[in-house]
C-alpha positions in Angstrom: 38.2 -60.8 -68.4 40.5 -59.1 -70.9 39.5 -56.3 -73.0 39.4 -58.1 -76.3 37.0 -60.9 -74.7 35.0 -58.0 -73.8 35.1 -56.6 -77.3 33.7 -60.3 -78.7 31.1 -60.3 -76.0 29.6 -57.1 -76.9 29.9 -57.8 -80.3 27.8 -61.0 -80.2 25.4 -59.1 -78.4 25.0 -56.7 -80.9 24.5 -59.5 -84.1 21.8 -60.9 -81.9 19.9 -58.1 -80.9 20.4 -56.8 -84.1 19.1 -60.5 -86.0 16.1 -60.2 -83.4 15.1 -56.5 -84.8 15.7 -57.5 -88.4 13.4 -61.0 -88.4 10.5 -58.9 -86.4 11.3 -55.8 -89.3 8.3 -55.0 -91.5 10.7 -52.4 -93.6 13.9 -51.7 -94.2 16.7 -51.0 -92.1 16.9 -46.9 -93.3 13.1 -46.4 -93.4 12.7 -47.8 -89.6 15.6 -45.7 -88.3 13.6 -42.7 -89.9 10.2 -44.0 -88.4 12.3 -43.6 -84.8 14.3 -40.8 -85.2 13.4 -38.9 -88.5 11.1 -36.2 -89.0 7.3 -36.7 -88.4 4.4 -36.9 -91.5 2.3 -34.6 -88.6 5.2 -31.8 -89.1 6.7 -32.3 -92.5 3.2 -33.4 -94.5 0.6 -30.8 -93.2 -0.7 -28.3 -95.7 1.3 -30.1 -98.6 -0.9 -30.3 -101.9 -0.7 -34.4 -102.6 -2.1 -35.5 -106.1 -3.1 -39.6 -105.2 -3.5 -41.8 -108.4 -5.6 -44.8 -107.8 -7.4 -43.2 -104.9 -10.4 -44.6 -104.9 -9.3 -48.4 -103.1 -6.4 -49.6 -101.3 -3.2 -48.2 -101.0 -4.7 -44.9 -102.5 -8.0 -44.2 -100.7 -5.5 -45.0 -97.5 -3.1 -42.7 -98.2 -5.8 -40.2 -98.5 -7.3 -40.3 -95.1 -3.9 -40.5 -93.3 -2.7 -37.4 -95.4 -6.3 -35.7 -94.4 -5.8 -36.3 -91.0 -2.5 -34.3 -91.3 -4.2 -31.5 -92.6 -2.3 -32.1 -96.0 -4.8 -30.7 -99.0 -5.6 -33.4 -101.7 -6.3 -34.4 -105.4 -8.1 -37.6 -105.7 -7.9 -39.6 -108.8 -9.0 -42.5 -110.5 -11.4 -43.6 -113.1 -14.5 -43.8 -110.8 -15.9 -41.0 -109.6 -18.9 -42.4 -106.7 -15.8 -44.0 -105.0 -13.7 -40.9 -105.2 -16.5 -38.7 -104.2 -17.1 -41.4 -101.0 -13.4 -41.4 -100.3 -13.9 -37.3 -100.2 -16.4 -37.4 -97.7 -14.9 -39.7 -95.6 -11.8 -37.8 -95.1 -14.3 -34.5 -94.5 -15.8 -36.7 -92.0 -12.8 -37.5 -90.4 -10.5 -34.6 -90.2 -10.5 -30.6 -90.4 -10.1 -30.4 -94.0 -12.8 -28.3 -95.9 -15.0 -28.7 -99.0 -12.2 -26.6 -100.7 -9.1 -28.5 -99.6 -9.9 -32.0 -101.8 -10.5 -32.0 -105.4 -11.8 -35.0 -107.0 -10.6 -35.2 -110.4 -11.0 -38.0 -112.9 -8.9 -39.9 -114.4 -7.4 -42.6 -116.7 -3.9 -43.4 -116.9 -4.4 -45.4 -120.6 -5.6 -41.7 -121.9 -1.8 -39.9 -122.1 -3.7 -36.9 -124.2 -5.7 -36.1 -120.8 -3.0 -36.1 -118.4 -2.0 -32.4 -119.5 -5.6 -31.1 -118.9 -5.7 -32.2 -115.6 -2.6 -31.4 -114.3 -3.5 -27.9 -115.5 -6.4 -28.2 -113.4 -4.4 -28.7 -110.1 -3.1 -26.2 -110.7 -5.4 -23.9 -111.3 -7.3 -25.0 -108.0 -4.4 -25.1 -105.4 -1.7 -23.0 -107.2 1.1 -25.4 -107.2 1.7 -29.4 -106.6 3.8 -30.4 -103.4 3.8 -34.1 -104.0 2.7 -36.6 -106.3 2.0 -39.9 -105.7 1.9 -42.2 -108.5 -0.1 -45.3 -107.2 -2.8 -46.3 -109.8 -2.0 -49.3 -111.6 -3.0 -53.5 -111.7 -1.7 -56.6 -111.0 -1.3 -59.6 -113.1 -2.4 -63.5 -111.9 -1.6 -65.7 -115.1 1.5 -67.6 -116.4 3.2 -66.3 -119.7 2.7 -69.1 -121.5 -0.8 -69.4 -121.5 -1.3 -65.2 -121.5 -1.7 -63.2 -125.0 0.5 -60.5 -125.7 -1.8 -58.2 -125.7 -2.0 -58.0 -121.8 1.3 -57.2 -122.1 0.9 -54.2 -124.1 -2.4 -53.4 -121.6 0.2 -53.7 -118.5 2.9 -51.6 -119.7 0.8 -48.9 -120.6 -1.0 -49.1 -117.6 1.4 -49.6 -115.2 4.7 -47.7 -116.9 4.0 -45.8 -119.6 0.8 -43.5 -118.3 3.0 -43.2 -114.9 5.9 -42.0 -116.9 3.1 -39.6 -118.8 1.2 -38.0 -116.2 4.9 -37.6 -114.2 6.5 -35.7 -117.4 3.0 -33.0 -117.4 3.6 -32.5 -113.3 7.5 -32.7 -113.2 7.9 -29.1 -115.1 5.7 -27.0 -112.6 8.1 -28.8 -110.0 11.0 -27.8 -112.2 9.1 -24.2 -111.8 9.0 -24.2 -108.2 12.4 -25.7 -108.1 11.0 -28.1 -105.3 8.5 -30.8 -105.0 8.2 -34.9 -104.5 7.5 -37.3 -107.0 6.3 -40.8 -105.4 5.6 -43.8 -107.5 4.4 -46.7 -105.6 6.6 -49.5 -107.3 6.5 -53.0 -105.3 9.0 -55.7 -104.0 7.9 -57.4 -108.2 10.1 -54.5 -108.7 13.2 -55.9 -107.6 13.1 -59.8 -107.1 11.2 -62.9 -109.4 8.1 -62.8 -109.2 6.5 -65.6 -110.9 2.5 -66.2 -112.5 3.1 -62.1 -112.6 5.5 -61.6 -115.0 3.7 -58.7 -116.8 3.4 -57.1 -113.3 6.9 -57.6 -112.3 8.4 -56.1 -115.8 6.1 -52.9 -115.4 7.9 -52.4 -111.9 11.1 -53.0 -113.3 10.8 -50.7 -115.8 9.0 -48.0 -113.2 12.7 -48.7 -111.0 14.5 -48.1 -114.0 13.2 -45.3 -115.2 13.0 -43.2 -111.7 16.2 -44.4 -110.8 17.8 -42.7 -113.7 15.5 -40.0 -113.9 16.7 -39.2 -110.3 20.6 -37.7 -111.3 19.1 -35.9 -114.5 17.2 -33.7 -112.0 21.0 -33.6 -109.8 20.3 -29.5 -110.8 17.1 -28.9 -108.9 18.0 -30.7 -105.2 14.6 -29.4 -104.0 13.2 -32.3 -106.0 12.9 -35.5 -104.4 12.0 -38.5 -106.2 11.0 -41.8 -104.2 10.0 -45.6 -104.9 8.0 -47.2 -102.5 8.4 -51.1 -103.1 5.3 -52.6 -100.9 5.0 -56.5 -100.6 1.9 -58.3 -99.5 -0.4 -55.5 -98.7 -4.2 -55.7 -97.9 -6.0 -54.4 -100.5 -8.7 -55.4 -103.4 -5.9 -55.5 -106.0 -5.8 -59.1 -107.2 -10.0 -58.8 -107.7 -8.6 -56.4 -110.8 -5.8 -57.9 -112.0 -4.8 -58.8 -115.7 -5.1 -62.8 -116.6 -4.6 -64.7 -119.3 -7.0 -62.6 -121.8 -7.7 -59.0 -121.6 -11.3 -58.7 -120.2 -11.1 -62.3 -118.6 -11.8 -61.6 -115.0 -9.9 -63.4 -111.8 -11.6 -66.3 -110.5 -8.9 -67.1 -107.9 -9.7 -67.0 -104.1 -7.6 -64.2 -102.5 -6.5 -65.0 -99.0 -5.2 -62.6 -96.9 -2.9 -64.3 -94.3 0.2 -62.8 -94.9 -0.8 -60.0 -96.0 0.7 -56.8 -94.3 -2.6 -54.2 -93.1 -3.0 -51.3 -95.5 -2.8 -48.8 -92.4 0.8 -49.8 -91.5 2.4 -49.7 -95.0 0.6 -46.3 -95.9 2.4 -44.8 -92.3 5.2 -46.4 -93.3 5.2 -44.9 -96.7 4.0 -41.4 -95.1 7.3 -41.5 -93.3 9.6 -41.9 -95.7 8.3 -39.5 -97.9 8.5 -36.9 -94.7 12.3 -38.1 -94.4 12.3 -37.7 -98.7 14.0 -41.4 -98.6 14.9 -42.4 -102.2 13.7 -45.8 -101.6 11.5 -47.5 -99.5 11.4 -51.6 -98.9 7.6 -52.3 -96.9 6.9 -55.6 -96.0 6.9 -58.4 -93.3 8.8 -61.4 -93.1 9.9 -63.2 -94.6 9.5 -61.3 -98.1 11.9 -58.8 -96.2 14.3 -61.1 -96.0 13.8 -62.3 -99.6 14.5 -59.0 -100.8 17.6 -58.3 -99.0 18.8 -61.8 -100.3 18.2 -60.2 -103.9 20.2 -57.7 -103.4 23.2 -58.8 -101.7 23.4 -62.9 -102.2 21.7 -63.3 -105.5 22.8 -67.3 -105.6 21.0 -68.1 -102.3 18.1 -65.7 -103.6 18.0 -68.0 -106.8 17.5 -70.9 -105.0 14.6 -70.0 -102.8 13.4 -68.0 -106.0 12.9 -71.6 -107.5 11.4 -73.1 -104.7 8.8 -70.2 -104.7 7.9 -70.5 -107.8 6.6 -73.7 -107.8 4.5 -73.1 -105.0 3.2 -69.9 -107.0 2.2 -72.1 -110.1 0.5 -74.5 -108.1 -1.5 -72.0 -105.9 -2.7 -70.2 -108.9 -3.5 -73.9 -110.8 -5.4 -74.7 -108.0 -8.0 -72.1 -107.7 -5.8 -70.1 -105.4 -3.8 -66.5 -105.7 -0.4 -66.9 -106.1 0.5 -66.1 -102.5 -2.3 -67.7 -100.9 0.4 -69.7 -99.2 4.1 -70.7 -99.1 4.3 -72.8 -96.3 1.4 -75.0 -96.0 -1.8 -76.3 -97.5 -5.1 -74.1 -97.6 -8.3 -76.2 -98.1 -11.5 -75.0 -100.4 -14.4 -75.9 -100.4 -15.7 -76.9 -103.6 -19.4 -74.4 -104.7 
């Protein structure tokens, strides 16, 4: 066997076992290599001060017992203070941290004139803020054409403009320090179609845009790290309190949670790309992955599944389903 056959052999061999790793992927390629070979949450995270938005479900309250179980100190927010104060006591129960070491502060994105106040009173508890994560925010279940425009408005100041608030009162004590992390838990709506959501999906956009060129204007302070995490399906109670087609119309879809990606995974996931300070972070398992990489380098092909999607969306939420109840097969309900 010559040396070139060799060379195509081992090639070969390497698109395989590469295509095997990628269709069994649950991130992206840079955040998995950091996962093997990066630094550790348990080394880089510990004794960080970590301000959670939307830390009373979810993504939020599980972030907050991953990062107490580091030993990082925490600021738990959101606008309901018996779940906060049970999300406080559960990371007491469960890891070294003291009484001292998590402040529950309340919280409400839509108030802007409140977010100065509070940061203020971060700081005045544990001196300085290491890392904020910027989680809180809703969903939306309802097509535009049959949504008022004022859940619009209701998104975008939810979702983008009190993010891009509470991040300009914390961003100047980073500025101060010269070092810190700003995290904003964006989604894969963020970068693809995303159909019966398109409220949600513009918020994201928009939280993309504006991080993504917030990130060179802060090219003078390198100590500051900013970071998108872009989940996909995740387990979690946030379709029960999303936005539909009126403003205090609640959801009366039935969430099902088959492809849904467990809340513990994506939160270590998240955990270690913020320990490796990757700018952005794709979480999610097939084959959403592979929809997003499509979107990014073959935007044709990603068109023509994107179309084929959607009507399965549409007819999922017309149903009496969520929107990604299913993509591949039927789900039966019972009628009550």
């Amino acid at each position: 066997m010559d040396l070139l056959s060799v060379v195509c052999y081992c090639l070969v061999f390497y698109v395989i076992v590469q295509s095997v790793r990628f269709f069994r992927a649950d991130a992206d390629f840079t955040l998995l290599w950091a996962e093997y070979l990066g630094n550790k949450p348990e080394t880089k995270l510990c004794k960080k001060v970590v301000w959670i938005t939307g830390a009373s479900t979810g993504i939020g309250e599980e972030l907050a017992y991953q990062l107490a179980k580091l030993g990082a100190s925490l600021v738990l927010s959101s606008r309901r203070e018996a779940e906060l104060q049970r999300v406080k006591q559960n990371c007491l129960d469960h890891s070294e941290l003291q009484e001292g070491d998590i402040l529950v502060l309340l919280l409400d994105l839509n108030e802007s004139s409140s977010h100065e106040a509070a940061t203020k009173s971060v700081i005045q508890h544990f001196g300085k803020i290491d890392i904020l994560v910027n989680n809180a925010g809703r969903t939306q279940r309802s097509l535009f054409l049959e949504t008022q425009l004022d859940v619009y408005k209701a998104i975008m100041q939810l979702n983008f403009l009190g993010t891009v608030s509470l991040t300009k009162c914390v961003l100047p004590y980073m500025v101060k320090q010269e070092k810190g992390q700003i995290v904003t838990v964006s989604s894969l709506a963020g970068l693809v179609a995303a159909p019966a959501s398109t409220g949600y999906a513009s918020s994201k956009h928009a939280l993309q845009g504006f991080f993504n060129s917030l990130r060179p204007e802060l090219a003078d302070y390198p100590g500051i790290v900013i970071s998108m995490v872009c989940p996909g399906l995740v387990h979690s109670n946030i379709v029960k309190s999303a936005f539909t087609e009126e403003i205090n119309k609640p959801v009366t879809k039935i969430s099902v949670e088959t492809l849904k990606m467990p809340t513990a995974r994506c939160v270590r996931l998240m955990l270690v790309g913020i320990a490796n300070e990757l700018k952005e972070m794709w979480i999610s398992e097939q084959p959403l992955l592979l929809y997003a990489y499509l979107w990014q380098y073959t935007p044709t092909w990603a068109w023509l599944i994107t179309n084929k999607v959607s009507v399965k969306r549409i007819k999922n939420l017309k149903s009496g389903l969520d929107a990604d109840a299913t993509y591949f097969g039927k789900i039966k309900v019972k009628a009550t």
